[in-house]
Every structure is written in C-alpha cells, then in structure tokens.
N, C-alpha and C positions, 0 to 999 in steps of 0.2 A: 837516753842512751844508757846502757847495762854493759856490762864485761863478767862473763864467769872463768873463773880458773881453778881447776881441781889441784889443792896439795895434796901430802903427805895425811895431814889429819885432817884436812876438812878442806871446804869448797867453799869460795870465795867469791861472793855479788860485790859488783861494787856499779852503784845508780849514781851516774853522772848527772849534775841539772844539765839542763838544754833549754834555753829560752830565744825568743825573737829578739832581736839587739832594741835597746831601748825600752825595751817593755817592762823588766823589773832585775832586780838587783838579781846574779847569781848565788844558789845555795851553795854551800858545802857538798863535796859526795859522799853517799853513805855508805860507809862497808858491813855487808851482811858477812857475818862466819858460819857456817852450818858444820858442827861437830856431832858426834855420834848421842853424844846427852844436853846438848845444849844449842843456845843460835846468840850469836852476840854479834848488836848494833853499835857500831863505832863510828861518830861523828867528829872533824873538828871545830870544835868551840872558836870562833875566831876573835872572841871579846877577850879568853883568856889562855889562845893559842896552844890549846889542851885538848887532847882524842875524850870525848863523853863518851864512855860505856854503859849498857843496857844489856842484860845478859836472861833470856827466857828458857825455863826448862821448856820441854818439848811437849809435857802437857798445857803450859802457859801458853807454847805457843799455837796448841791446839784450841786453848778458848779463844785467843784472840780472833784466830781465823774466825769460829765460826760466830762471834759476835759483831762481827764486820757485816754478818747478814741478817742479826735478827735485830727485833725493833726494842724499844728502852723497855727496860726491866731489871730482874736479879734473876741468873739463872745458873744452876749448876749441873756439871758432867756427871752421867750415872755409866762411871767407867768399866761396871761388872757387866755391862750387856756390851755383849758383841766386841 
C-alpha cells in the first residue's frame, strides 16, 4: 500500500508494508520526498528510534533507475546526448 500527498515544495510517497499475518515481521514505512533538485529516503531505524536519511541528486537518481535494468558491470551516463 502507497499514499501520495503533494506539498508546498515537494510530493510525498509514503510505502506502507503489508504482509499476510504471521508470515514475517512488519517493515518500517518509507517515505520518499521528491523535491525539484533532490529525492530523499527517510526510514525509522527502530534499533535506534532515529529517521535514516538517504538523499539522491536527480542524476543519481537517474542511474539508479536505469541500473535496476542492466546486468553486472561499470557503466557511465554520456549526459551530452539527448
């Protein structure tokens, strides 16, 4: 389950877990921030009752995507085309 809410300066994901009861322990939710120069992942740590932040510029977050699809290697963006 998802929930989006648009603010002020950015647009808010927040991924609820959802599991069958008894199946495995519940996650944390994670909140996505989507800002105009940045995307930051906010977790609560529940060991040490603390939000973990992870904050990707917007080309970071463009290699991530498309590394989700290609197979093991080293590869880099040739950002002058297109």
């Amino acid at each position: 389950m998802f929930t989006i809410e648009h603010d002020f300066d950015a647009t808010v994901i927040t991924l609820i877990d959802e599991v069958e009861p008894n199946s495995r322990p519940l996650n944390e939710d994670i909140v996505i921030l989507s800002f105009d120069d940045r995307v930051v992942l906010e977790q609560m740590d529940p060991k040490t009752d603390q939000v973990s932040r992870i904050s990707f510029t917007m080309h970071q977050l463009t290699e991530l995507r498309l590394a989700l699809n290609l197979p093991e290697g080293n590869y880099r963006l040739d950002l002058s085309k297109g």
